[in-house]
TORKOL-4160 file (C-alpha; in steps of 0.2 Angstrom, whole numbers, padded with zeros to 4 digits, m for minus):
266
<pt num="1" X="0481" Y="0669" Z="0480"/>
<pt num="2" X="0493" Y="0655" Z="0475"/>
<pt num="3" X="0499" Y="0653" Z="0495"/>
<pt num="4" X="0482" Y="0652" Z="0498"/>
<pt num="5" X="0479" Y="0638" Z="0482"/>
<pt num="6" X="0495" Y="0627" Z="0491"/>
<pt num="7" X="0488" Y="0630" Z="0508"/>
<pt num="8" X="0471" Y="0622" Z="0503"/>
<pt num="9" X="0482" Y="0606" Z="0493"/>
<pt num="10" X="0491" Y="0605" Z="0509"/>
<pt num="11" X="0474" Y="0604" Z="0519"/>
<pt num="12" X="0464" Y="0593" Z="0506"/>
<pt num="13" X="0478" Y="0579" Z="0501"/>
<pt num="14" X="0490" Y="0578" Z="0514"/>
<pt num="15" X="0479" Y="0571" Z="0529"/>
<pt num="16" X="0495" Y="0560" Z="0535"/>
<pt num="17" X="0509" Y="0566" Z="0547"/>
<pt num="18" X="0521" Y="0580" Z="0539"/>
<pt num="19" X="0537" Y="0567" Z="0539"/>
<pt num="20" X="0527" Y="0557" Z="0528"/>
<pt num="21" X="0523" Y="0568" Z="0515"/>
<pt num="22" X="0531" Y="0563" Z="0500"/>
<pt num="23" X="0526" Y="0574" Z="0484"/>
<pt num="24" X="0533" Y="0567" Z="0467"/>
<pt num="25" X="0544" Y="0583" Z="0461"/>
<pt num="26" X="0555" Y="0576" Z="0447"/>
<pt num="27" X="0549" Y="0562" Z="0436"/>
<pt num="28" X="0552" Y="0546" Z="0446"/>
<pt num="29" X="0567" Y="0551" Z="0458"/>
<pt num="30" X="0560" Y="0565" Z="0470"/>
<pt num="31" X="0545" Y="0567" Z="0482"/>
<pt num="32" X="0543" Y="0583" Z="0489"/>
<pt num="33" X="0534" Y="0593" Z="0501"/>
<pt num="34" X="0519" Y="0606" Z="0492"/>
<pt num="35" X="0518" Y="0615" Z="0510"/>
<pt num="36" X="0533" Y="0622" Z="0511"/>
<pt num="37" X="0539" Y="0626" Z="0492"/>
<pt num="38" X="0535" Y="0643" Z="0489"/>
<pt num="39" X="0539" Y="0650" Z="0509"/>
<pt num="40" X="0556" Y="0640" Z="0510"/>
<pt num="41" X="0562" Y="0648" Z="0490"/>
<pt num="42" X="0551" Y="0661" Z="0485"/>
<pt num="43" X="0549" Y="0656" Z="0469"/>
<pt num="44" X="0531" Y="0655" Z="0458"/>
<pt num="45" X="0527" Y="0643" Z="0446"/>
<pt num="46" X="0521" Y="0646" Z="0429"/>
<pt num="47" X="0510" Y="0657" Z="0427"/>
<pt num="48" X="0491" Y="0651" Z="0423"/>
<pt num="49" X="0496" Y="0635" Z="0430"/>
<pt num="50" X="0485" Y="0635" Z="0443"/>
<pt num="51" X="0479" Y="0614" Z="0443"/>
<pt num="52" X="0459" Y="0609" Z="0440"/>
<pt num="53" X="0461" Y="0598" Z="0456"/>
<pt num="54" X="0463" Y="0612" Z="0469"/>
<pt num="55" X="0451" Y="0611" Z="0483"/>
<pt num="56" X="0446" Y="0591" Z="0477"/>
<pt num="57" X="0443" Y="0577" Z="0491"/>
<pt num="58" X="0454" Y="0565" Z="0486"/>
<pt num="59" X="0439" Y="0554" Z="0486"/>
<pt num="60" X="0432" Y="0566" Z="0470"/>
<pt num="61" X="0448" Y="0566" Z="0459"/>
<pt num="62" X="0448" Y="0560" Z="0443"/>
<pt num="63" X="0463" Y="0549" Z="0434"/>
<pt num="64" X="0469" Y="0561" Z="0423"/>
<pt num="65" X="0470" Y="0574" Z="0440"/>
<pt num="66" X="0479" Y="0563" Z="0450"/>
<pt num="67" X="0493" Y="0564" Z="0436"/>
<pt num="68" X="0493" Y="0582" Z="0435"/>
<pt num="69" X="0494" Y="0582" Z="0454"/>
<pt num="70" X="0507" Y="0572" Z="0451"/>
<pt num="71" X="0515" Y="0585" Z="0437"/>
<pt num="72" X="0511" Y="0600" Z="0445"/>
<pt num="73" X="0523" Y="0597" Z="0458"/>
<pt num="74" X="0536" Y="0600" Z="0445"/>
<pt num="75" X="0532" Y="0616" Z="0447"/>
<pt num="76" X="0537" Y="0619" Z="0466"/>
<pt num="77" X="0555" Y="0619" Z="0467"/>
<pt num="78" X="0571" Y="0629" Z="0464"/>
<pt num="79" X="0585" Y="0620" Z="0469"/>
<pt num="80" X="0600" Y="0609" Z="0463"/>
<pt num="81" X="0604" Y="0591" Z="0469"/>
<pt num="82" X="0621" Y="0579" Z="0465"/>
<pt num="83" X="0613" Y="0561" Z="0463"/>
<pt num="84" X="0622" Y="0544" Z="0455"/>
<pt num="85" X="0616" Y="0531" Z="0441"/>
<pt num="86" X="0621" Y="0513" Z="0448"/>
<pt num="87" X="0621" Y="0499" Z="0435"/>
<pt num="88" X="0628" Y="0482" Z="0440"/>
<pt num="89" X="0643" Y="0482" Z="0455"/>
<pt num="90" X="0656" Y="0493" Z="0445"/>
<pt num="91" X="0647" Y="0507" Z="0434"/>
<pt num="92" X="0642" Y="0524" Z="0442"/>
<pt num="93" X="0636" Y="0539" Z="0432"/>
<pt num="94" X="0636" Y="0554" Z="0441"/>
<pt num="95" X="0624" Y="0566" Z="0435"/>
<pt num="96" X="0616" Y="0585" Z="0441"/>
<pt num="97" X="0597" Y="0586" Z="0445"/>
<pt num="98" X="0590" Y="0603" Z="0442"/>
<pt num="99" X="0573" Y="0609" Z="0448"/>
<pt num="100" X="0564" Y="0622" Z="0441"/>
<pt num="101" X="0547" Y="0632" Z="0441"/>
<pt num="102" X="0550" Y="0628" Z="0423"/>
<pt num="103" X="0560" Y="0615" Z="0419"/>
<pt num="104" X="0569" Y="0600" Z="0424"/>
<pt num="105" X="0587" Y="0597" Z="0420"/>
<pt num="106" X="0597" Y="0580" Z="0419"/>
<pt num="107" X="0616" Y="0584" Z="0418"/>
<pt num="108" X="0630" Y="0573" Z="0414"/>
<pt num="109" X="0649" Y="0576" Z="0412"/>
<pt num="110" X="0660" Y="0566" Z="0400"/>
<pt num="111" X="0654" Y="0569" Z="0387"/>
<pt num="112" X="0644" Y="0583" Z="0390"/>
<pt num="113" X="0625" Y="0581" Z="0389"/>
<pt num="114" X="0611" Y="0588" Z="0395"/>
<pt num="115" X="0593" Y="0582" Z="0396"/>
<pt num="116" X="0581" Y="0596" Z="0399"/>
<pt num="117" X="0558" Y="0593" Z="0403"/>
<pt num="118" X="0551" Y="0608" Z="0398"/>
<pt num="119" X="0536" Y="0610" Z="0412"/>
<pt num="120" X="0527" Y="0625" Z="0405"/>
<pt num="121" X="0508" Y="0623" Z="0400"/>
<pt num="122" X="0508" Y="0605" Z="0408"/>
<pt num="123" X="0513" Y="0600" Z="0390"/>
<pt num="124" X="0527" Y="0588" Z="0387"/>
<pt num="125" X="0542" Y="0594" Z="0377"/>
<pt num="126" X="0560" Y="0584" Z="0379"/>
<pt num="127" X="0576" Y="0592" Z="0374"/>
<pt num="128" X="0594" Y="0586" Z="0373"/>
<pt num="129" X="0609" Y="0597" Z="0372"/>
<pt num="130" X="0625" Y="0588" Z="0367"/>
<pt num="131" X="0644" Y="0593" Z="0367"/>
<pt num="132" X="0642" Y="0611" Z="0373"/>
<pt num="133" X="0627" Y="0613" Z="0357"/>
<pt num="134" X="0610" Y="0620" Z="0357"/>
<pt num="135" X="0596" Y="0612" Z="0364"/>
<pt num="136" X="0587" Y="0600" Z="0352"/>
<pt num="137" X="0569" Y="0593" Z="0352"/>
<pt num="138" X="0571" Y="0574" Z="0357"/>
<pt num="139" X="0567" Y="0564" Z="0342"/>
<pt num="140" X="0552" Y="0552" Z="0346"/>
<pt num="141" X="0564" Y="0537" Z="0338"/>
<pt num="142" X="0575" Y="0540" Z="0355"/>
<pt num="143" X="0562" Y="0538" Z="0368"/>
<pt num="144" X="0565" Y="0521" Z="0374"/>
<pt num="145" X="0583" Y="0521" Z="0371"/>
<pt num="146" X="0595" Y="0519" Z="0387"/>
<pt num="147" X="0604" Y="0535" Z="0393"/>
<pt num="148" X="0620" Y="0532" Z="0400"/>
<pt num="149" X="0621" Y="0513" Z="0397"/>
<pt num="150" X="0609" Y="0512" Z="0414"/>
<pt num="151" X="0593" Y="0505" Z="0413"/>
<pt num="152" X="0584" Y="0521" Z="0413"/>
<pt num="153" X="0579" Y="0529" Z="0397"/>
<pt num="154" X="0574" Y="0545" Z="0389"/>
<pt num="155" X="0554" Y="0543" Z="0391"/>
<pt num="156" X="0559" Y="0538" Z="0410"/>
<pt num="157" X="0568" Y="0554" Z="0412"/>
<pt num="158" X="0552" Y="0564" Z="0406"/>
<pt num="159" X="0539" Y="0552" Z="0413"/>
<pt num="160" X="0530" Y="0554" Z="0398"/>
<pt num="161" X="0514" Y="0544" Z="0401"/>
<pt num="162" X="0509" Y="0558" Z="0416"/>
<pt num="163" X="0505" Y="0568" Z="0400"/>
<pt num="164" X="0496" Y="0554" Z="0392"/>
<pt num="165" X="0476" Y="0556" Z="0392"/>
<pt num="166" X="0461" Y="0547" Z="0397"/>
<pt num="167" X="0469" Y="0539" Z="0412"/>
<pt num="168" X="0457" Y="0526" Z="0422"/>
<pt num="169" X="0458" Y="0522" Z="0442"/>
<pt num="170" X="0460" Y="0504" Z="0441"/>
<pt num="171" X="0457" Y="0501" Z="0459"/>
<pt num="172" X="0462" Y="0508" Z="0476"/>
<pt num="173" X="0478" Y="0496" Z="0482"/>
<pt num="174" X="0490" Y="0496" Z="0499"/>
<pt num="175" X="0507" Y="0496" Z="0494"/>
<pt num="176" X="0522" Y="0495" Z="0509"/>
<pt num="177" X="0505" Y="0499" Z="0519"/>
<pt num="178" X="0502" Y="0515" Z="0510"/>
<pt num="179" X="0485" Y="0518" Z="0502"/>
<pt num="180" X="0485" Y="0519" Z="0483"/>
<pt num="181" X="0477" Y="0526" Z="0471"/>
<pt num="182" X="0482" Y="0511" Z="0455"/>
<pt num="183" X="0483" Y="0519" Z="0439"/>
<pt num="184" X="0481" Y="0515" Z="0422"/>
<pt num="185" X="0487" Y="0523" Z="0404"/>
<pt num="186" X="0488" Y="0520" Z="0386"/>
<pt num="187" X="0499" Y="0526" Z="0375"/>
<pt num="188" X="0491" Y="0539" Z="0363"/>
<pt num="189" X="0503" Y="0538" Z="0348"/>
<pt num="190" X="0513" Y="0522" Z="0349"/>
<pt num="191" X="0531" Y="0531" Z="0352"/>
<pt num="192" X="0545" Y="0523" Z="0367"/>
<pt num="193" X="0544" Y="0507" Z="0374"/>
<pt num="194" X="0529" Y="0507" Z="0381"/>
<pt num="195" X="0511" Y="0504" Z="0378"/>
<pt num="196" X="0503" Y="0505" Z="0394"/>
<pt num="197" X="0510" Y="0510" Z="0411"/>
<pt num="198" X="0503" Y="0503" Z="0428"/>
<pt num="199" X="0507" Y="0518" Z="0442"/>
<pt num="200" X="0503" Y="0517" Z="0460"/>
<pt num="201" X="0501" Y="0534" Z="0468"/>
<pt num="202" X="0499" Y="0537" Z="0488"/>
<pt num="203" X="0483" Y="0545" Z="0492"/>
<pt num="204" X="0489" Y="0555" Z="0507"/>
<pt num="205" X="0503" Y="0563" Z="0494"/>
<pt num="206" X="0500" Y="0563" Z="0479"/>
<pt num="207" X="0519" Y="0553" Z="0476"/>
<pt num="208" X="0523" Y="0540" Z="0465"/>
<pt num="209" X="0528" Y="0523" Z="0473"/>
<pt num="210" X="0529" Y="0513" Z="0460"/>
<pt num="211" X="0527" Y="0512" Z="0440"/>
<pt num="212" X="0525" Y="0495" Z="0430"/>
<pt num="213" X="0528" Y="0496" Z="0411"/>
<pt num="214" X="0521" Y="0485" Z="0397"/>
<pt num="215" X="0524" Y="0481" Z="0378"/>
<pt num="216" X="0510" Y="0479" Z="0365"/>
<pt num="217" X="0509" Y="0464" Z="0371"/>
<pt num="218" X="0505" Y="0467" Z="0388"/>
<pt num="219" X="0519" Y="0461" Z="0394"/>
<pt num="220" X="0531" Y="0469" Z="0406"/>
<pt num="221" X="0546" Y="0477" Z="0401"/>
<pt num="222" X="0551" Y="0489" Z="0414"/>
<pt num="223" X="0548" Y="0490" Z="0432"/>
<pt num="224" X="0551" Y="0507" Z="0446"/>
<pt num="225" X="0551" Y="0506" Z="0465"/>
<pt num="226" X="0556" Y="0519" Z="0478"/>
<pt num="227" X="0565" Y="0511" Z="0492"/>
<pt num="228" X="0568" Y="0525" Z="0503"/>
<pt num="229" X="0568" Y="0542" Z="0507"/>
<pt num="230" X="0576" Y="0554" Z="0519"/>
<pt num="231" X="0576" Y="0575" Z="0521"/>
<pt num="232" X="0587" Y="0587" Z="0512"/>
<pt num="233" X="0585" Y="0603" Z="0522"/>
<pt num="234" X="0568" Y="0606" Z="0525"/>
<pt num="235" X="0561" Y="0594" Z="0508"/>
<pt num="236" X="0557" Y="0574" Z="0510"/>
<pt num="237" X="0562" Y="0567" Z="0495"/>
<pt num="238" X="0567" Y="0548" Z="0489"/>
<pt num="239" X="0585" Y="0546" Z="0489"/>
<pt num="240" X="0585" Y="0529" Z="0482"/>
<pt num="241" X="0576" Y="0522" Z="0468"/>
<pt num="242" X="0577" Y="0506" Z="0458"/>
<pt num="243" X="0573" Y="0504" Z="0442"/>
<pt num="244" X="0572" Y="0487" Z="0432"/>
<pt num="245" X="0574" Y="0479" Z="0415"/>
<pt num="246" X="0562" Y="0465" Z="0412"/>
<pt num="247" X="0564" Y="0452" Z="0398"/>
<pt num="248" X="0546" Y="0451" Z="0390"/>
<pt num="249" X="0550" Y="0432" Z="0387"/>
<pt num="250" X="0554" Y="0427" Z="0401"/>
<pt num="251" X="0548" Y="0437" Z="0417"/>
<pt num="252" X="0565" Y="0439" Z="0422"/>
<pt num="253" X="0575" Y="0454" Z="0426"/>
<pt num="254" X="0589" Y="0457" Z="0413"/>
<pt num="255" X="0596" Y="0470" Z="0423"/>
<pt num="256" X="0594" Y="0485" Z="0436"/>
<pt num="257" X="0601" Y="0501" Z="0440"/>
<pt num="258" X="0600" Y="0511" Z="0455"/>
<pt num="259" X="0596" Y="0528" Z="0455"/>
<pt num="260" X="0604" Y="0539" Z="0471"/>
<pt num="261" X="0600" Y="0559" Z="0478"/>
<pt num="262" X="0615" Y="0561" Z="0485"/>
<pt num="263" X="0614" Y="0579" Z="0491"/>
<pt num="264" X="0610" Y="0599" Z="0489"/>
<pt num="265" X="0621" Y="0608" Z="0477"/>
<pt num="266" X="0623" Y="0625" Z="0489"/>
């Protein structure tokens, strides 16, 4: 049944060549292809998470199902990648991406930290363990705060506004000639950085290509663009992403980190 379901997504959303199916699998760093998930691991998803959207048009989705497209390919994967965190000419973090039917794990060494997205249930839960101790609920407070000293933040890490509701298709856009679905969201509760998030999603894929974020205010503050991809084994995936710090003030970018896949953890 659930070959069949990813069969019928493959079919339905992914009208463009195979090479350029880009299907966004962890937060903003990696694109993915639906088609080949379950054949190439094995592995299910959660159960009951079969998504609303199965068997759409594209031309017939809703806002809030292009995010859970978006989220349910999450769901696809079981595997482990090494990737780096560059900020400025001299600072590198190198971190471990794990993918999960269930989860998503951030792992740093020195100290020891671990950022974990719980993907069950299409709910948001963030965790952080710390030093080697037990996994703790993120405290709302931490959200927009900076991880690592990069320019990418807790609420980044978990994209939390693909969980936000109410989502509204602003307009269909090109970006770097791909056809986009724009999209916008509010925050719901006024926690992080953000109080609404601009996100352009390619309509042949279902990836995310670009995220713009903005304060109460409505002016920017943060700003994500993929800038390339290339295949890890059998999987298309973005191994380069840049992620921006704007000053509100002035429109100018205060900084920018870089965020690398380097390669499959065997």
């Amino acid at each position: 049944m659930y070959l069949k379901l990813r069969r019928l997504m493959a079919v339905t959303l992914s009208p463009f060549p195979m090479k350029s199916l880009l299907i966004f699998a962890f937060s903003f760093s990696i694109f993915a292809l639906p088609s080949f998930a379950q054949e190439e691991t094995g592995e299910s998803p959660p159960a009951g998470n079969t998504p609303s959207f199965a068997g759409k048009p594209i031309d017939q989705l809703t806002a809030d199902e292009v995010l859970k497209l978006v989220r349910y390919s999450y769901t696809l994967f079981n595997r482990d990648f090494t990737g780096l965190l560059r900020t400025g000419f001299a600072s590198k973090t190198p971190f471990l991406m794990s993918l999960k039917p269930e989860s998503i794990r951030f792992i740093f060494d020195s100290p020891s930290q671990v950022i974990y997205l719980d993907t069950k249930n299409n709910s948001f839960a963030l965790f952080e363990g710390l030093d080697g101790k037990a996994m703790q609920p993120v405290n709302p407070s931490k959200y927009a705060q900076e991880v690592r000293g990069t320019d990418v933040t807790y609420e980044d890490l978990a994209m939390r506004f693909l969980y936000w509701p109410n989502a509204k298709i602003v307009k269909l856009d090109k970006i770097k000639a791909r056809e986009c679905w724009h999209v916008r969201v509010l925050n719901p509760d006024g926690e992080g950085a953000y109080s609404t998030v601009d996100v352009w999603i390619d309509r042949g894929s279902g990836g995310m290509i670009k995220m713009n974020g903005y304060n109460s205010s409505g002016r920017p503050v943060r700003r994500f663009e993929v800038l390339s991809g290339k295949k890890f084994d059998d999987i298309w995936m973005v191994d380069e992403m840049r992620i921006e710090t704007i000053n509100p003030s002035t429109g100018q970018i205060k900084s920018s980190t870089r965020m690398q896949i380097k390669s499959v953890v065997e």
